[in-house]
Each structure stands twice: as C-alpha cells, then as structure tokens.
C-alpha positions in Angstrom: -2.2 16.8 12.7 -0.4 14.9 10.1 1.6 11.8 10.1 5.5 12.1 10.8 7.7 10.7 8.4 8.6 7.6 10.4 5.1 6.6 10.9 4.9 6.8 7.5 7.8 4.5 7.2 7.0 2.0 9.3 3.1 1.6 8.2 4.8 1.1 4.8 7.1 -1.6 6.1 4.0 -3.2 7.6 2.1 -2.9 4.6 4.6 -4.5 2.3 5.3 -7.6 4.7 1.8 -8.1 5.0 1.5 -8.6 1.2 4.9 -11.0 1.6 3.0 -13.1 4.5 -0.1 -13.4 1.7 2.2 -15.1 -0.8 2.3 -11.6 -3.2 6.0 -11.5 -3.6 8.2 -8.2 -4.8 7.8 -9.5 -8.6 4.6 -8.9 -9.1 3.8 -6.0 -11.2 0.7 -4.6 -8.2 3.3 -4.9 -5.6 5.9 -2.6 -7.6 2.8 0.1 -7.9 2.5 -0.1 -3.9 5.7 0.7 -3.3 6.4 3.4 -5.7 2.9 4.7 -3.6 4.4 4.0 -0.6 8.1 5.6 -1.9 5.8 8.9 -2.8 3.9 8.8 0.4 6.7 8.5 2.6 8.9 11.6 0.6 5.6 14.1 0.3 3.8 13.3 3.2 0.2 13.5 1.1 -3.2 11.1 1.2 -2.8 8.6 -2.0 -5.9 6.3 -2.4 -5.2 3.8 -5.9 -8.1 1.5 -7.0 -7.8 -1.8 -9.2 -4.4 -1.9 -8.4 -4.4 -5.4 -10.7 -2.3 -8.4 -8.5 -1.9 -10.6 -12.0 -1.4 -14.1 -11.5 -3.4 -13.8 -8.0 -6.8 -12.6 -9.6 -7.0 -10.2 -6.9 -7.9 -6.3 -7.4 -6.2 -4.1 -4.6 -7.2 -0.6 -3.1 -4.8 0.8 -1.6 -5.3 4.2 1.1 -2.3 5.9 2.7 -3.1 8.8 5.0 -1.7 11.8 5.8 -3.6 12.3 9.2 -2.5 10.6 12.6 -4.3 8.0 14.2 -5.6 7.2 10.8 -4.3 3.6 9.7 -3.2 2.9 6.3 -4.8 -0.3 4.4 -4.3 -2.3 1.7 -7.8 -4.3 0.8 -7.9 -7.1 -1.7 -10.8 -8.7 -3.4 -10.9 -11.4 -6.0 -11.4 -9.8 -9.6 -15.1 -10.0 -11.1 
C-alpha cells in the first residue's frame, strides 16, 4: 500500500521544519534540492533517495529518503563532510 498524498504533504512539512529548527534556513542551496524532492514526491507519489545533498556553509552532507510505502517514515540524515 502506498502513501496518500497528504501523508506525503505533511512528512514534507515536517521534514522542512526540522531542517529550520537545525538552523539550515530556505537559502541554502541543499535545502532548495529537498524541496524540489519533496515538490516531486508529493505530485508523483514515487521513492526518491538523493545522497551528498551538499549543506554549504554548514559542512554537512545530507541523504535524503522519501517513501512511497505506508508506515515507512521519511528521513533526512546529516553528517559532517569528510
């Protein structure tokens, strides 16, 4: 079973404020490629997975995993560049 589109919607929401409450504002170039995931996700309903999604300034590296299945979380994992 996949997800509907408003779970999609809202684990997006959740996913963008999360970055917000880290101090990763909607300037940042990595934030601008997790939403246009997000945007994609949410319209075609489809798994995305993005790696060394680059957070600039931050020196973080994110992955990012949106699924289409229910009862499977989305996440947004960040680790400090090497």
């Amino acid at each position: 079973m996949t997800k509907t589109k408003e779970e999609r919607v809202r684990e997006g929401i959740t996913i963008l404020q999360k970055l917000r409450s880290v101090g990763i504002e909607d300037g940042n170039p990595g934030v601008k490629v997790v939403k246009d995931a997000i945007r994609t996700w949410i319209t075609d309903g489809l798994s995305i997975t993005l790696k060394k999604i680059d957070f600039g300034r931050f020196d973080r590296v994110g992955t990012l995993v949106l699924p289409a299945r229910a009862g499977v979380e989305p996440s947004l994992t960040l680790k400090v560049r090497s």
